[in-house]
C-alpha positions as MATLAB code, in Angstrom:
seq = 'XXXXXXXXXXXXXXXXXXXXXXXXXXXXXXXXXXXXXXXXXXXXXXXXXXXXXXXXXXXXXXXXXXXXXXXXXXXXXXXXXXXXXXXXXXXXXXXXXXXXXXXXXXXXXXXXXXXXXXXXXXXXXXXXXXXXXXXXXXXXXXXXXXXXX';
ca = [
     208.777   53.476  198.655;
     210.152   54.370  195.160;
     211.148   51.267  193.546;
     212.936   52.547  190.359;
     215.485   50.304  189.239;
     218.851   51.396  190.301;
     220.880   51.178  186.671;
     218.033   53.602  185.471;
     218.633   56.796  187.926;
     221.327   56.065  189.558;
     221.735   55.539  193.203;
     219.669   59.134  194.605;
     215.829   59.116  193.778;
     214.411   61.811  191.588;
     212.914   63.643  194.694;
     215.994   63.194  196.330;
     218.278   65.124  193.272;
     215.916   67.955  193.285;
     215.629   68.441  196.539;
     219.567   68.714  196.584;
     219.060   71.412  193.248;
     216.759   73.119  194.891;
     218.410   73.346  198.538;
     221.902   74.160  196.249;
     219.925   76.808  194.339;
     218.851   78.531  197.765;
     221.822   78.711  199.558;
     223.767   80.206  195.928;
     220.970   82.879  196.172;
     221.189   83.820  199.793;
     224.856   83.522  199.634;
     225.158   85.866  196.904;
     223.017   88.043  198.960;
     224.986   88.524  202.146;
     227.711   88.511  199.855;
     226.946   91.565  198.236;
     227.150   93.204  201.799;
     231.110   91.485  202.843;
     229.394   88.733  204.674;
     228.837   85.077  204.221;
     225.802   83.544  205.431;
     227.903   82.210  208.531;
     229.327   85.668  209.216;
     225.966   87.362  209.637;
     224.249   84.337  211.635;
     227.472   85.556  214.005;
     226.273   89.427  213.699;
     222.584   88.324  213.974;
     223.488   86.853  216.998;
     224.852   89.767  218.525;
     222.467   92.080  217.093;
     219.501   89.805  218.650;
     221.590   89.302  222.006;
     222.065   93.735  222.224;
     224.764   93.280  224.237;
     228.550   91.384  223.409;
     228.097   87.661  224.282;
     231.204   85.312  225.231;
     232.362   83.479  221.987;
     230.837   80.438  224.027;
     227.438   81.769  223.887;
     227.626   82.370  220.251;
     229.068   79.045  219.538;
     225.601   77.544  221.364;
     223.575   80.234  219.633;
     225.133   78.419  215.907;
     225.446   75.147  217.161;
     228.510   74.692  215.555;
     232.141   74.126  217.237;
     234.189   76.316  219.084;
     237.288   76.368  216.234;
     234.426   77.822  213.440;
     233.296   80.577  215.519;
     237.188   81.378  216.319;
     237.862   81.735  212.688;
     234.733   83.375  212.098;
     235.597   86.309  214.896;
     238.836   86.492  212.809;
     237.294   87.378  209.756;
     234.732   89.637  210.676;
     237.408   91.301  213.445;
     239.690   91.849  210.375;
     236.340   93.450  208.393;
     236.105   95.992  211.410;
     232.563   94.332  212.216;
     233.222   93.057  215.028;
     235.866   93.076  218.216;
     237.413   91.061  220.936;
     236.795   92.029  224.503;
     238.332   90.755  228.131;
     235.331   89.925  230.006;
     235.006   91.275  233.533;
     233.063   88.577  234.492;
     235.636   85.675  233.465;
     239.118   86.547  233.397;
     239.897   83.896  230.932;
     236.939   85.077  228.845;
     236.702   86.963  225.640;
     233.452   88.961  224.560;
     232.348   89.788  221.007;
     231.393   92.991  220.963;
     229.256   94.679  217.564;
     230.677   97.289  216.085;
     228.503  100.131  214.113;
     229.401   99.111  210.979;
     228.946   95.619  212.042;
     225.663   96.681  213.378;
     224.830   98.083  209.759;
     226.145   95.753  207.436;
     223.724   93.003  209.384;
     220.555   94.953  209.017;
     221.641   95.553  205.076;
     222.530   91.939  204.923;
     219.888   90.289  206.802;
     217.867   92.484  204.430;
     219.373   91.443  201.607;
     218.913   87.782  202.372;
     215.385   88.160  203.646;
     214.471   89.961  200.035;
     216.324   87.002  197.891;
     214.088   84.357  200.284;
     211.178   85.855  199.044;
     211.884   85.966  195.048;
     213.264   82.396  195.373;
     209.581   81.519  196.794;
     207.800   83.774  194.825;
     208.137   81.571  191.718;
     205.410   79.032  193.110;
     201.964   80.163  194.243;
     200.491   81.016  197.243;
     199.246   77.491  197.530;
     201.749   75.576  196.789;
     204.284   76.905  199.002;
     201.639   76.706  201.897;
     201.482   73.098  201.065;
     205.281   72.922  200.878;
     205.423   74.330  204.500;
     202.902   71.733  205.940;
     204.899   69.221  204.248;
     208.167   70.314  205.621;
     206.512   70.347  209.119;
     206.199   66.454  209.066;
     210.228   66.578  208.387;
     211.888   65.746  212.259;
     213.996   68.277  213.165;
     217.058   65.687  212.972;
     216.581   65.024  209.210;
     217.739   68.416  208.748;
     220.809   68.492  210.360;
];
């Protein structure tokens, strides 16, 4: 237990700060990535998803697929509709339903992006050696999932 006395460093632990610099640092990187390529990071999880699917998926399926509420994937399918990456569908399976359907350019701006992304991962990394970032993963598999979200 780190028993550093609060007046000295505040009320976050050291490991705690640079875990939040580092974590920050990442997501700048890979954010600046996508970005590069029109997309945030949220976007393309959304193109991902329909890239990985092959086929449109009801917005309800994507919003399980992100794990994230039905009003952010809404507004996502906005913005990436408006981009031409993406478009709305009836589904003839669900009359109420809509599908997301991939467009071609939608198609290509997630293989540049996820790409992109994939290539800043890797310099962020490369800065520490082999071993250490091996160590860093066996570490990170003692985290429980729930700590992360």
């Amino acid at each position: 237990m780190d028993e550093r006395p609060l007046e000295d460093t505040g009320p976050l632990s050291p490991l705690t700060l640079k875990l939040f610099a580092l974590s920050h640092g990442l997501l700048a990187r890979l954010e600046a990535a996508a970005g590069a390529h029109g997309v945030s990071l949220a976007k393309l999880e959304v193109l991902r998803a329909l890239v990985t699917a092959a086929e449109p998926l009801p917005l309800g399926q994507i919003t399980e697929r992100l794990g994230c509420a039905k009003s952010n994937v809404t507004q996502l399918m906005d913005r990436l509709e408006a981009d031409g990456l993406v478009r709305r569908a009836p589904d003839s399976r669900d009359r109420r339903g809509v599908l997301a359907c991939l467009t071609a350019e939608g198609g290509r701006c997630c293989l540049a992006a996820t790409a992109a992304v994939a290539a800043a991962e890797t310099e962020f990394f490369a800065r520490l050696p082999a071993e250490v970032r091996e160590r860093l993963r066996e570490v990170l598999a003692h985290v429980p999932p729930q700590c992360g979200t």
